[in-house]
LUMVO-661544 format. One line per field, with one value per residue (C-alpha): x, y, z; residue number from 1. Coordinates in Angstrom, 2 decimals. Layout:
<sites>
px <- [X_...]
py <- [Y_...]
pz <- [Z_...]
num <- [NUM_...]
</sites>
This chain:
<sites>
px <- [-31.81_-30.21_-28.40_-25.64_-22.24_-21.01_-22.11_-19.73_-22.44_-24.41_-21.31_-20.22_-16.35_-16.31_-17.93_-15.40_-12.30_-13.90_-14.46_-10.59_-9.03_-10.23_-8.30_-11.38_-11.37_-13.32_-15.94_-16.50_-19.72_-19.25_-22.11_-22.80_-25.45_-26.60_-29.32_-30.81_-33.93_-37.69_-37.75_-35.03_-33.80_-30.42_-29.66_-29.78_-26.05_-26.00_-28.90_-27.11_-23.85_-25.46_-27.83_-24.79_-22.94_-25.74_-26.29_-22.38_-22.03_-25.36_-23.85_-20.80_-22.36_-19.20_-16.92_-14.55_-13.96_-15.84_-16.77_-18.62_-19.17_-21.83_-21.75_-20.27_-22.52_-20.87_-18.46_-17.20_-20.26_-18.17_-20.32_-23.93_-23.12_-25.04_-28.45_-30.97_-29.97_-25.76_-24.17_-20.45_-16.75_-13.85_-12.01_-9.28_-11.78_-13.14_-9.79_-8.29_-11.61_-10.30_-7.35_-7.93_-10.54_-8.06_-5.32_-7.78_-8.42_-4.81_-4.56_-6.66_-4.46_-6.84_-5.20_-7.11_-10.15_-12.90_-14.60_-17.72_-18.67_-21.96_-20.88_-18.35_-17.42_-15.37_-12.93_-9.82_-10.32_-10.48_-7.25_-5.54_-6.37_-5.07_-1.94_-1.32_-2.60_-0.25_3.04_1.87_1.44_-2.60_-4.46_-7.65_-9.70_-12.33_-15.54_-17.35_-20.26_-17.41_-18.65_-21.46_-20.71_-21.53_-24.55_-25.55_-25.40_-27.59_-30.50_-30.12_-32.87_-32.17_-28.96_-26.50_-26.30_-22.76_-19.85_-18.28_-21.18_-24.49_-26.52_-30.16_-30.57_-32.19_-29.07_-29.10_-32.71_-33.14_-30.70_-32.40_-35.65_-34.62_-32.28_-34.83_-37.94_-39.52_-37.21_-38.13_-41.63_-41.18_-44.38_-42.09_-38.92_-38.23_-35.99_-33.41_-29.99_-28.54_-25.52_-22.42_-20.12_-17.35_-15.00_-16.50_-13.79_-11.19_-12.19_-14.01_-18.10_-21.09_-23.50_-25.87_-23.78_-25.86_-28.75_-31.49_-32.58_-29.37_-30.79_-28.53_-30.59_-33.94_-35.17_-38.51_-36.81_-35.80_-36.65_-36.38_-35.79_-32.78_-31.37_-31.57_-29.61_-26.80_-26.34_-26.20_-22.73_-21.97_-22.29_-20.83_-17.61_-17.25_-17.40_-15.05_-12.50_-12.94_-11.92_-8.89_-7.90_-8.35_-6.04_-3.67_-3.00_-1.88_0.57_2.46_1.21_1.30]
py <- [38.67_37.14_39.41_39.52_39.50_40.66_44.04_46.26_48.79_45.76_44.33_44.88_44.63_41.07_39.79_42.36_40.73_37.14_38.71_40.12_36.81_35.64_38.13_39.29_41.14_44.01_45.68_48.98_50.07_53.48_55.44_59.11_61.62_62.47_63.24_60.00_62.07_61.92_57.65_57.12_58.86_61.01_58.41_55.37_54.79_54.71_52.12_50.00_50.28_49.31_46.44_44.91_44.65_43.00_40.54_40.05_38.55_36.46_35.03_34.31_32.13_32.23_30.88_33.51_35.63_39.54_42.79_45.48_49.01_51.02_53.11_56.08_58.17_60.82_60.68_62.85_63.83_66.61_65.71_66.52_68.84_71.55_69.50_69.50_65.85_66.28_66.92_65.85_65.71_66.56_63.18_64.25_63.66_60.57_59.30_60.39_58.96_55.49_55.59_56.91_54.10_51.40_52.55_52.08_49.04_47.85_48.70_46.48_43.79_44.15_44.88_43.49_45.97_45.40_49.12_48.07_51.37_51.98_54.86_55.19_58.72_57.31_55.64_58.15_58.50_54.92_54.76_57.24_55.15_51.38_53.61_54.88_52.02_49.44_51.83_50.77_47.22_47.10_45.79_47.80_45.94_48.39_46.28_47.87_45.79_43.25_40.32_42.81_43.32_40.12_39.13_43.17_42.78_39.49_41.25_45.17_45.74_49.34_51.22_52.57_56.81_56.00_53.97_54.46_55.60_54.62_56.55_55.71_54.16_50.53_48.84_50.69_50.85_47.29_47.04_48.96_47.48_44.45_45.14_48.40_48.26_50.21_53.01_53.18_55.00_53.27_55.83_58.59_56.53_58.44_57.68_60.30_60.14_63.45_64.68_63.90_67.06_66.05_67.05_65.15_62.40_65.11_68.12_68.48_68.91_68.66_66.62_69.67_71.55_68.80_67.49_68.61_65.25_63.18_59.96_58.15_55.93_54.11_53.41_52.39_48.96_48.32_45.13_43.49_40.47_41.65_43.21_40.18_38.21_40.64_41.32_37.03_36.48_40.22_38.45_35.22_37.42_39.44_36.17_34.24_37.24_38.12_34.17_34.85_37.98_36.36_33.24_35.49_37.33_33.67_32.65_36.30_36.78_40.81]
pz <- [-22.35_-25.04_-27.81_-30.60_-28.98_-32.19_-31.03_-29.09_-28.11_-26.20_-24.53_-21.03_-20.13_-19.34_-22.94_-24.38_-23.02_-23.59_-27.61_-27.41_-26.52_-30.01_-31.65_-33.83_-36.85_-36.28_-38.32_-39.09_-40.97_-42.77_-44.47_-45.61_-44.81_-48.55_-50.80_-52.43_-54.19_-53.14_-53.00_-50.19_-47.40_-46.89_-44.08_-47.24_-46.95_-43.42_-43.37_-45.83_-44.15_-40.66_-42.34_-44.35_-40.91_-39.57_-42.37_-43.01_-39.40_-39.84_-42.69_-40.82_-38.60_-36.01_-38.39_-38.06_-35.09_-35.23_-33.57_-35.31_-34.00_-34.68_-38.05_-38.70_-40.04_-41.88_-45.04_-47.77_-50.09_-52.26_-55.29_-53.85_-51.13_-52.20_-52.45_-49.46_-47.90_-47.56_-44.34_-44.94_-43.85_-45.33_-46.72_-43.74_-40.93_-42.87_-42.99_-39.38_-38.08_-39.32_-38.54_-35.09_-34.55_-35.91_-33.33_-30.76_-31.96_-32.29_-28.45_-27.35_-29.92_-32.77_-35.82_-38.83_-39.43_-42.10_-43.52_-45.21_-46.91_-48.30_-50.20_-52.90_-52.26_-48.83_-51.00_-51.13_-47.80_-47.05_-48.99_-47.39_-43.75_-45.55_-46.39_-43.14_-41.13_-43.20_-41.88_-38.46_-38.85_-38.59_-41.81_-42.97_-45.87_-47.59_-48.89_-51.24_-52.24_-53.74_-55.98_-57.26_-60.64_-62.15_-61.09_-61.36_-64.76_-64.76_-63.17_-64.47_-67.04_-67.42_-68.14_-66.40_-66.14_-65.96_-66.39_-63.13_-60.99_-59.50_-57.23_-55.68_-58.84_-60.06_-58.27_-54.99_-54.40_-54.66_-51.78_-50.02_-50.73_-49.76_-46.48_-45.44_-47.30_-45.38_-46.37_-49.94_-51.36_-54.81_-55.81_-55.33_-57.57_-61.15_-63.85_-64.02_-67.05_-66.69_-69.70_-68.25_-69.03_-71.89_-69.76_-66.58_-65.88_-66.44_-64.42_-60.42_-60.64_-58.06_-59.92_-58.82_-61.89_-64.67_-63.07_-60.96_-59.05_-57.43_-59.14_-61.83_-63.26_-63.07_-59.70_-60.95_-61.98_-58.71_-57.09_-53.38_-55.63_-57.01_-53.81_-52.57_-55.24_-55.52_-51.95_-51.16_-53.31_-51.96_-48.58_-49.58_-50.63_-47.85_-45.43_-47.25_-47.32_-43.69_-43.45_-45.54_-43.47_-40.04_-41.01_-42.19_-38.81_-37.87_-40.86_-40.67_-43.98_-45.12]
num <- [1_2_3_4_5_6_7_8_9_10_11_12_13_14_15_16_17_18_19_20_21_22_23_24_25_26_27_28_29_30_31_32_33_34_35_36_37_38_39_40_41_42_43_44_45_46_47_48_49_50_51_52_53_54_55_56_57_58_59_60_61_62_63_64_65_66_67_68_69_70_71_72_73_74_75_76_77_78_79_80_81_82_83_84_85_86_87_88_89_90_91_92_93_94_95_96_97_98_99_100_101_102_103_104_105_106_107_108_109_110_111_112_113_114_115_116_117_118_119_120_121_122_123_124_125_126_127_128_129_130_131_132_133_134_135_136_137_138_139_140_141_142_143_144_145_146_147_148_149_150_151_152_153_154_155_156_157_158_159_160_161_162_163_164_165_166_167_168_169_170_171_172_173_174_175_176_177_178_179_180_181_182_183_184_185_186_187_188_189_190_191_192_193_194_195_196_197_198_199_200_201_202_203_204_205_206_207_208_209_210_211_212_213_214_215_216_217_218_219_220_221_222_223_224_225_226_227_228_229_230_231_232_233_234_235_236_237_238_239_240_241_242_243_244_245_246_247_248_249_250_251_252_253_254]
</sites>
């Protein structure tokens, strides 16, 4: 039976050392178990996450050298623990997770690892691990949907709840509609622009303190179409940086 020897779940120990001579980078899909409203699953990050993985290495064609492992499924979800969907971790266990992963990794003589996080409240964590994984010689890159921004503000037709946030939302729910659609019950989507607190990029609150739905946004406008357009140069990015970061375990680059 043929299948993806990108995969460390489906490989036995003799495709593993065959993968491990190429000195791959490896992979690591990271999601969140959190409320996403009444339209998407609590799981959406985690799909993403996995999906991305799958469509980052398509995209890759065997250019460069991977591995992905499966996801891990649970991050830091601070903001909306106290709705019905979130099941979290502290950002330690995110973090020692990582890094504990990587140093497996760097065992085996891996030690360029790519987090592709589906879910913006990972990123101290994620920090934390580059920080700690850079003092022991192994590189950790954090992807977080790069190259979006552009070309999400070529398709958006609605606006944004927020500057710095985005959250099952026009954006997100056309990834998902076009990675997973059928994840998404677009009958069920709702507009949703909660007031921000004054005070809100200075002091700590749940989003469960200002608005009843976890929505930020309109996911009514959301599209497979334009899932699909931001997630290609997302793609495109991601491959051409994995390229970068592969070379560079070569050239003794830092």
């Amino acid at each position: 039976m043929a299948y993806d020897k990108t995969d460390i779940s489906r490989l036995n120990d003799s495709d593993m050392e065959a993968a491990l001579a190429e000195s791959p980078v490896l992979l690591l899909p990271i999601g969140a178990v959190e409320s996403h409203g009444d339209h998407l699953p609590a799981g959406t990050d985690n799909i993403l996450a996995a999906r991305l993985v799958e469509e980052l290495v398509k995209t890759i064609d065997g250019e460069t050298p991977v591995l992905r492992l499966p996801v891990l499924p649970f991050g830091q979800v601070w903001s909306l623990a106290e709705a019905a969907g979130s099941f979290g971790v502290s950002n330690e266990t995110v973090s020692n997770t990582i890094v504990e992963i990587a140093e497996s990794a760097a065992g085996k003589g891996i030690r360029t690892v790519v987090v592709v996080n589906a879910h913006l409240g990972n990123a101290v964590a994620i920090r934390d691990a580059q920080r700690r994984l850079r003092e022991k010689g192994i590189m950790l890159a954090n992807f977080f949907y790069p190259g979006a921004g552009p070309v999400i503000e070529g398709v958006r037709e609605k606006r944004e709840a927020h500057a710095s946030y985005m959250h099952a939302c026009e954006i997100e729910t056309s990834y998902v509609l076009h990675l997973a659609p059928d994840s998404v019950d677009m009958d069920k989507a709702i507009e949703n622009y909660p007031e921000f607190p004054e005070d809100f990029a200075t002091v700590a609150y749940r989003w469960t303190d200002f608005s009843k739905s976890p929505v930020l946004g309109d996911a009514r406008a959301a599209t497979a179409e334009k899932g699909e357009k931001i997630l290609k140069a997302v793609l495109a990015n991601m491959a051409k940086q994995i390229a970068v970061l592969y070379a560079r375990q070569f050239d003794g680059s830092s």
